[in-house]
KOLRO-357675 format. One record per residue: residue number from 1; x, y, z of N, C-alpha, C in turn; residue in three letters. Coordinates in Angstrom, 3 decimals, decimal comma, padded with zeros to 6 digits. Each point is the difference from the previous one (the first is absolute). Layout:
> NUM_X_Y_Z_X_Y_Z_X_Y_Z_ALA .
...
//
This chain:
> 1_025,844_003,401_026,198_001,322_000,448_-000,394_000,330_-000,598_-001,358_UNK .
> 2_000,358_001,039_-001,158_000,391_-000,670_-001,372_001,268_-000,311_000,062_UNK .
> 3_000,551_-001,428_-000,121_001,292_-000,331_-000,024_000,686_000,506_-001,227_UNK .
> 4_001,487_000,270_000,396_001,120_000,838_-000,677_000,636_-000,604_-001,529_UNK .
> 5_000,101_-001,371_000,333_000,409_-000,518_-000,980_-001,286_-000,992_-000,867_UNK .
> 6_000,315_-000,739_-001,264_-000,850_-000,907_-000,333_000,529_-001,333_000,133_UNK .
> 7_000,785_-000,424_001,179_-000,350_-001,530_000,761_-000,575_000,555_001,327_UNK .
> 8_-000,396_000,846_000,463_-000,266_001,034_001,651_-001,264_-000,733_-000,840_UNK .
> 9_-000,231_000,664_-001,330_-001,618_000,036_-000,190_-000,618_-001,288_-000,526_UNK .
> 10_000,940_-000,901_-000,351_-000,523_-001,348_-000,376_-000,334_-000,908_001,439_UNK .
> 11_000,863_000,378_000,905_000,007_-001,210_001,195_-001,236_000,897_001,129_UNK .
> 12_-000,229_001,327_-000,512_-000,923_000,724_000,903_-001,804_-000,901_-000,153_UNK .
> 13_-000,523_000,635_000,715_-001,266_-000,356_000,210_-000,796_001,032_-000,684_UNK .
> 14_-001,344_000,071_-000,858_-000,407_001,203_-000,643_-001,065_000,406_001,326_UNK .
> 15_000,432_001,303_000,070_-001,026_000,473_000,953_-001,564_001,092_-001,022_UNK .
> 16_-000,696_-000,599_000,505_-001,605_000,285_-000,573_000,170_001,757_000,104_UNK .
> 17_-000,071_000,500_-001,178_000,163_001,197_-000,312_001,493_000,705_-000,411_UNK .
> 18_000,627_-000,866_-000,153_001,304_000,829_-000,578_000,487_-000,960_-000,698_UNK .
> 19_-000,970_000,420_-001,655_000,408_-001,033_-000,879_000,625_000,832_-001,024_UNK .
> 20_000,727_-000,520_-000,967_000,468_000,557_-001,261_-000,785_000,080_-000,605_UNK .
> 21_000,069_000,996_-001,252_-000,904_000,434_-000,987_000,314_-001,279_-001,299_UNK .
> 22_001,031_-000,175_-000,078_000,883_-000,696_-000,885_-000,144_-001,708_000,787_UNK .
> 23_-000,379_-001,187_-000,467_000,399_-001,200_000,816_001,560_-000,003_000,222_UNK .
> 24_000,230_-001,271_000,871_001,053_-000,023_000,267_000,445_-001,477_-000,725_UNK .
> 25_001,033_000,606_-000,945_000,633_-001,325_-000,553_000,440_-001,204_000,273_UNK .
> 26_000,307_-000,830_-001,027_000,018_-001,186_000,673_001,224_-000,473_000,651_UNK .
> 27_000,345_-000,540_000,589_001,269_-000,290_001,230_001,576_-000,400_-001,100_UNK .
> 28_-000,201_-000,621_-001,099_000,997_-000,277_-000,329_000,619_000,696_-000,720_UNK .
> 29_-001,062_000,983_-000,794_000,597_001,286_-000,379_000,398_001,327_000,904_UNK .
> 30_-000,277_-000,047_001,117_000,134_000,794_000,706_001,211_000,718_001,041_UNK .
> 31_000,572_001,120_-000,684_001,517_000,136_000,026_000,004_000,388_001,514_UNK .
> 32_000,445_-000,319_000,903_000,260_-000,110_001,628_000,722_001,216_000,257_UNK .
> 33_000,645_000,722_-000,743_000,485_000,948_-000,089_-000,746_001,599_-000,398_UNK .
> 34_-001,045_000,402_-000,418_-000,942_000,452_-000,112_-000,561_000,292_001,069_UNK .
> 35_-000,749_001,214_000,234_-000,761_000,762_001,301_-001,253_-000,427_-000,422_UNK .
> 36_-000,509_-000,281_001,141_-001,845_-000,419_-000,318_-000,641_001,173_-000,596_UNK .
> 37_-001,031_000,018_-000,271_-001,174_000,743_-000,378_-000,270_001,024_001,102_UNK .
> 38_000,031_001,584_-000,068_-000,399_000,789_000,893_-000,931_000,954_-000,698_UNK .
> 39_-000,258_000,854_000,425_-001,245_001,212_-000,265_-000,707_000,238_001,057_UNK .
> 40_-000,738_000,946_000,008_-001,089_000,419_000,976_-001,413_-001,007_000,520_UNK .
> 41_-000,128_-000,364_000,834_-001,239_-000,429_000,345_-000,969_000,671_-000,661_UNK .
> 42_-000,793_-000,495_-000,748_-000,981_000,705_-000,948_-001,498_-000,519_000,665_UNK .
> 43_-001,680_000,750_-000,050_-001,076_-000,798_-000,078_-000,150_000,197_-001,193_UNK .
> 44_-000,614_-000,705_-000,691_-000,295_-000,188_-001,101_-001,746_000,334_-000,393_UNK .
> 45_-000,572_-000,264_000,726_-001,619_000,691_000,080_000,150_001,504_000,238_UNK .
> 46_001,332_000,130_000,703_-000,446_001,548_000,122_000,584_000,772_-001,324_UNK .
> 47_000,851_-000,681_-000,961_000,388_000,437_-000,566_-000,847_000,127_-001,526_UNK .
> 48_-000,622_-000,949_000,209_-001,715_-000,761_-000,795_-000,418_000,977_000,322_UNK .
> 49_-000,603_000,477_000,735_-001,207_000,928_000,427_000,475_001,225_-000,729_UNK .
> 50_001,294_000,353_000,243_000,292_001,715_-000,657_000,175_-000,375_-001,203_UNK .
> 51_000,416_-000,596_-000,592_-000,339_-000,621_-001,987_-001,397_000,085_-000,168_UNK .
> 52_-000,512_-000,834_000,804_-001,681_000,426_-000,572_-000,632_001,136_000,036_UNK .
> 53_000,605_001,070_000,952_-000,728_001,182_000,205_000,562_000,786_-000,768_UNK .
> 54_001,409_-000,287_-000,530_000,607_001,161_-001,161_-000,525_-000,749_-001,282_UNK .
> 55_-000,824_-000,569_000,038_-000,483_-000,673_-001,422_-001,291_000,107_000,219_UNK .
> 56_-001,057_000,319_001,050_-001,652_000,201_-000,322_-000,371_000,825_-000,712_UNK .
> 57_000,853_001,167_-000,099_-001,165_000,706_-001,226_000,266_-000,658_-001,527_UNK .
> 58_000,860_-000,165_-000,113_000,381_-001,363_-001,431_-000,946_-000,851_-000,567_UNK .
> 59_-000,449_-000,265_001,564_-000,783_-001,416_000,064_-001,301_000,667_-000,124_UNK .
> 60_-000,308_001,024_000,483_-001,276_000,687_000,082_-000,802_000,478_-001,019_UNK .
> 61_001,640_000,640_-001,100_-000,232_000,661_-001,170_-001,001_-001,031_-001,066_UNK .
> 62_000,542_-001,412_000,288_-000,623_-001,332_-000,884_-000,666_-000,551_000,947_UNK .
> 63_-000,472_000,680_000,852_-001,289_-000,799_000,435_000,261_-001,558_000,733_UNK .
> 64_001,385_000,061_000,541_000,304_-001,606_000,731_000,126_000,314_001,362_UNK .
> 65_-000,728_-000,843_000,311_000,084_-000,288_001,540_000,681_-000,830_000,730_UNK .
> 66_001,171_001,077_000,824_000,955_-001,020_000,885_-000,747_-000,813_001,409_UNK .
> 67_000,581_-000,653_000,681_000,149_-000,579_001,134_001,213_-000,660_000,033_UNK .
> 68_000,235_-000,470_001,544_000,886_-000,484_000,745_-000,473_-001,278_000,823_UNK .
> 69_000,868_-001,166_-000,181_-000,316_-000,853_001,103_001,216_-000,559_000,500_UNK .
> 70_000,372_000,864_000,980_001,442_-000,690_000,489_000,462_-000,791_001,205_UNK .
> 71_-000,118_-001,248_-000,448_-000,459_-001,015_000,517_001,119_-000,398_000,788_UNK .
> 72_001,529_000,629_-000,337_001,037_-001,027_000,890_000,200_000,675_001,494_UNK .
> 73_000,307_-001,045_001,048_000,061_001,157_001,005_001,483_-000,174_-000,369_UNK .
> 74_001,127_-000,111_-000,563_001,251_000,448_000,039_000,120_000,181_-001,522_UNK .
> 75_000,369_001,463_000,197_-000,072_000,321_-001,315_001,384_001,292_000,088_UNK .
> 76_001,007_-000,277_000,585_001,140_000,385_-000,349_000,886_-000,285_000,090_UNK .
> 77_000,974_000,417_-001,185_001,405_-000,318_-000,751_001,053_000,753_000,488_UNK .
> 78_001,190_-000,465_-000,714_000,956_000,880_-000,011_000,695_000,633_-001,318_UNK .
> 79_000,267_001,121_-000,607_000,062_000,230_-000,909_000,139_000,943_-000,169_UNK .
> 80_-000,261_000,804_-001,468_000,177_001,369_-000,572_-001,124_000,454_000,114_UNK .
> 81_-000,504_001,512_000,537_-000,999_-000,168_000,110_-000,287_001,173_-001,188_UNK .
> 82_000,396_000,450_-000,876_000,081_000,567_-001,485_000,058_-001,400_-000,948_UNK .
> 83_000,428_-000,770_000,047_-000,373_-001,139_-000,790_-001,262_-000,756_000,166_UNK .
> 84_-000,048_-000,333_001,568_-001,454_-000,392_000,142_-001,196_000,987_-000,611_UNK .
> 85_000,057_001,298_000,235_-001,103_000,548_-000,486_-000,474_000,178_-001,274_UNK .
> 86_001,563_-000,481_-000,528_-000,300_000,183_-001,876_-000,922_-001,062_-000,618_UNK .
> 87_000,565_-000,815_000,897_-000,398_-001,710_-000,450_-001,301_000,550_000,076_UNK .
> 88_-000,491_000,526_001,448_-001,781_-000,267_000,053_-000,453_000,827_-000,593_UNK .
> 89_000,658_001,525_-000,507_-000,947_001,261_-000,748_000,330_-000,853_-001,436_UNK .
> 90_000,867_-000,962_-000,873_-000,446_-001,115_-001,097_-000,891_-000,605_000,314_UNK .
> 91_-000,072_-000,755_000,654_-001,446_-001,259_000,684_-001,231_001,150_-000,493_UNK .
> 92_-000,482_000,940_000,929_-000,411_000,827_000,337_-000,695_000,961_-001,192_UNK .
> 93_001,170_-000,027_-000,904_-000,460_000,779_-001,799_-000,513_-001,167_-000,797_UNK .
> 94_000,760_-000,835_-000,180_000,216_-000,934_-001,056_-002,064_-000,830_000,602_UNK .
> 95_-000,237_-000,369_001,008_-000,820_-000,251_000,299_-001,378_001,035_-000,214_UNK .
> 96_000,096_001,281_000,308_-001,055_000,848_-000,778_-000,010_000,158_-001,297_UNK .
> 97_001,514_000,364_-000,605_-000,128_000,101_-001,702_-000,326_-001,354_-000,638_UNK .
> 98_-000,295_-001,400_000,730_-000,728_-001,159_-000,749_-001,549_-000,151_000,229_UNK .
> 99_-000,825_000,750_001,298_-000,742_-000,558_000,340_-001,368_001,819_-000,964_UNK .
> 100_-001,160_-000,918_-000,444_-000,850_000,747_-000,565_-000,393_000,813_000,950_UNK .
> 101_-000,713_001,544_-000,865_-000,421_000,793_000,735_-001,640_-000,728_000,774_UNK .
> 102_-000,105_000,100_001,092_-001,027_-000,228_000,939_000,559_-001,288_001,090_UNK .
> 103_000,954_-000,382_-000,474_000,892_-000,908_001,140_000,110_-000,295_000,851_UNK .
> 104_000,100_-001,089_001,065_000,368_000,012_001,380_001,117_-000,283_000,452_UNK .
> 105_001,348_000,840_000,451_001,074_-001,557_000,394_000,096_000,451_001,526_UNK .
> 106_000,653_-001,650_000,096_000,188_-000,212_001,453_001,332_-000,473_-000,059_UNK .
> 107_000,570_000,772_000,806_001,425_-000,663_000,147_000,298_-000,564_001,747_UNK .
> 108_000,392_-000,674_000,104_000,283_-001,243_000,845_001,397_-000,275_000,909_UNK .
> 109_000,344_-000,125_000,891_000,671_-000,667_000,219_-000,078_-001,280_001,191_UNK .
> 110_000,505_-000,948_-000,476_000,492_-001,196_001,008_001,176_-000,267_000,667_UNK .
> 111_000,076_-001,332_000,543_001,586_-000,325_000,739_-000,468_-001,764_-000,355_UNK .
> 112_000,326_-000,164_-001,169_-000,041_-001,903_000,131_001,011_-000,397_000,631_UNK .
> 113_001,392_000,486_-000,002_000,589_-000,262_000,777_000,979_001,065_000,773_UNK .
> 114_000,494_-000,578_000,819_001,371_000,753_000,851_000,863_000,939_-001,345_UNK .
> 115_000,391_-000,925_-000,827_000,842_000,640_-000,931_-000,409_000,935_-000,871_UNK .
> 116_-001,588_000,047_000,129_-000,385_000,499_-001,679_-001,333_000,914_000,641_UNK .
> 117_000,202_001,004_-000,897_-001,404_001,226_000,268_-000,977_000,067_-001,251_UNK .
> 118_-000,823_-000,552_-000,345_-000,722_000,496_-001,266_-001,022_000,677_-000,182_UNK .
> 119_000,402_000,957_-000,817_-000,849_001,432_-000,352_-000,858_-000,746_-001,681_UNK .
> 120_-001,172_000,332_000,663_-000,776_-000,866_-001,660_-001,433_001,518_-000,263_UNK .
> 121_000,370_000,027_-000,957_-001,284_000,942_-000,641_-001,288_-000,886_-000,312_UNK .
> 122_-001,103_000,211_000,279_-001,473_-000,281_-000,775_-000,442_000,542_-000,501_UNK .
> 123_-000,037_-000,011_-001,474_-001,812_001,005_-000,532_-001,016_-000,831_-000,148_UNK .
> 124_-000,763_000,927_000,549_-001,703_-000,559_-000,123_-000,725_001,481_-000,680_UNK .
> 125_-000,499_-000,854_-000,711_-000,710_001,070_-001,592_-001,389_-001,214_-000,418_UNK .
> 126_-000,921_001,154_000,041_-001,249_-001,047_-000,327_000,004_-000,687_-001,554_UNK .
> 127_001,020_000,526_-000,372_-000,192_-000,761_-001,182_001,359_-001,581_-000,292_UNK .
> 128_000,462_000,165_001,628_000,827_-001,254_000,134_-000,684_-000,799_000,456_UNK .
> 129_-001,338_-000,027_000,430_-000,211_-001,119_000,503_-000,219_-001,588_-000,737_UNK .
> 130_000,481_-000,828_000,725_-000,459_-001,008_-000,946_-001,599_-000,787_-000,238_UNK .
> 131_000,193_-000,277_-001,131_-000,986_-000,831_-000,482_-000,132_-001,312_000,099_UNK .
> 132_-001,052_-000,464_000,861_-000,128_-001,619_000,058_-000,518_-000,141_-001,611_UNK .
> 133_001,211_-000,700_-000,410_-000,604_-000,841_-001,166_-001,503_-001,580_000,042_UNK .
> 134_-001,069_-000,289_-000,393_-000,608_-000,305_-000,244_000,685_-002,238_000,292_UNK .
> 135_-000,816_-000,280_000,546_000,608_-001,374_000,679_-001,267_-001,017_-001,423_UNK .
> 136_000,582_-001,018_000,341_-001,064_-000,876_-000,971_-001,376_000,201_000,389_UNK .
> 137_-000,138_000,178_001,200_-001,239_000,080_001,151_-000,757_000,913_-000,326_UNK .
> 138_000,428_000,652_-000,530_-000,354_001,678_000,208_-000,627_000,321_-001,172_UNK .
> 139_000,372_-000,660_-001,207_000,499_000,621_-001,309_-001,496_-000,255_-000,745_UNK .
> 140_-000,635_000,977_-000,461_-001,651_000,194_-000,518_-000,016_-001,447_-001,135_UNK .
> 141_-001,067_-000,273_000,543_-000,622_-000,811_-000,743_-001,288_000,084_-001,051_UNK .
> 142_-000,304_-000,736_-000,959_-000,808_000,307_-001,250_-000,660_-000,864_000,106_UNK .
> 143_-001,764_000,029_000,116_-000,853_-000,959_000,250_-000,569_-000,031_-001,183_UNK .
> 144_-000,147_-001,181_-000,415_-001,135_-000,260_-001,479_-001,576_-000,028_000,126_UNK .
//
């Protein structure tokens, strides 16, 4: 149950899955008079998944290869769910229009905590990989 007011929602308990999109401010600024945070129960992977699929041929056209690893098992909010999707079809562009043609990304999500959901992109591109630089050990030697 989302409490009505914002002391309902300061003295409430957060229940695992009906979090704000927005944190919740800090107590001393926080006008008691004010209605908590409402919106729709949103998933957020599912809303991931249809961004990525209205964006594969995009991705296809340049030769990048999506995946998914969605790692949180609680992975919904409460919120706009026209705002949420904008946010992720940005994530979603801004992440193909940086990454080179032949690309891999992986986009992600976790739960480090109760409060917080994080959505993280990876590219992997063979030409990111790194290079072990050369140790003293290693480093060619010149015999006389």
């Amino acid at each position: 149950m989302t409490p009505s007011t914002a002391q309902d929602w300061l003295n409430s308990t957060v229940e695992t899955g009906h979090l704000p999109i927005t944190g919740i401010p800090d107590a001393p600024a926080f006008d008691t008079q004010v209605a908590a945070p409402v919106g729709q129960l949103l998933d957020v992977h599912g809303v991931l998944r249809d961004v990525l699929q209205d964006n594969q041929a995009k991705a296809r056209s340049r030769r990048i290869e999506l995946s998914m690893r969605l790692l949180a098992r609680n992975h919904y909010i409460h919120g706009d769910p026209q705002r949420l999707r904008q946010m992720l079809q940005q994530l979603v562009c801004g992440a193909i229009a940086s990454t080179h043609a032949g690309g891999h990304l992986t986009f992600r999500s976790t739960r480090p905590a109760d409060c917080a959901l994080r959505l993280e992109v990876e590219e992997r591109s063979p030409w990111m990989r790194s290079r072990n630089p050369r140790t003293a050990n290693q480093s060619s030697r010149h015999h006389a």
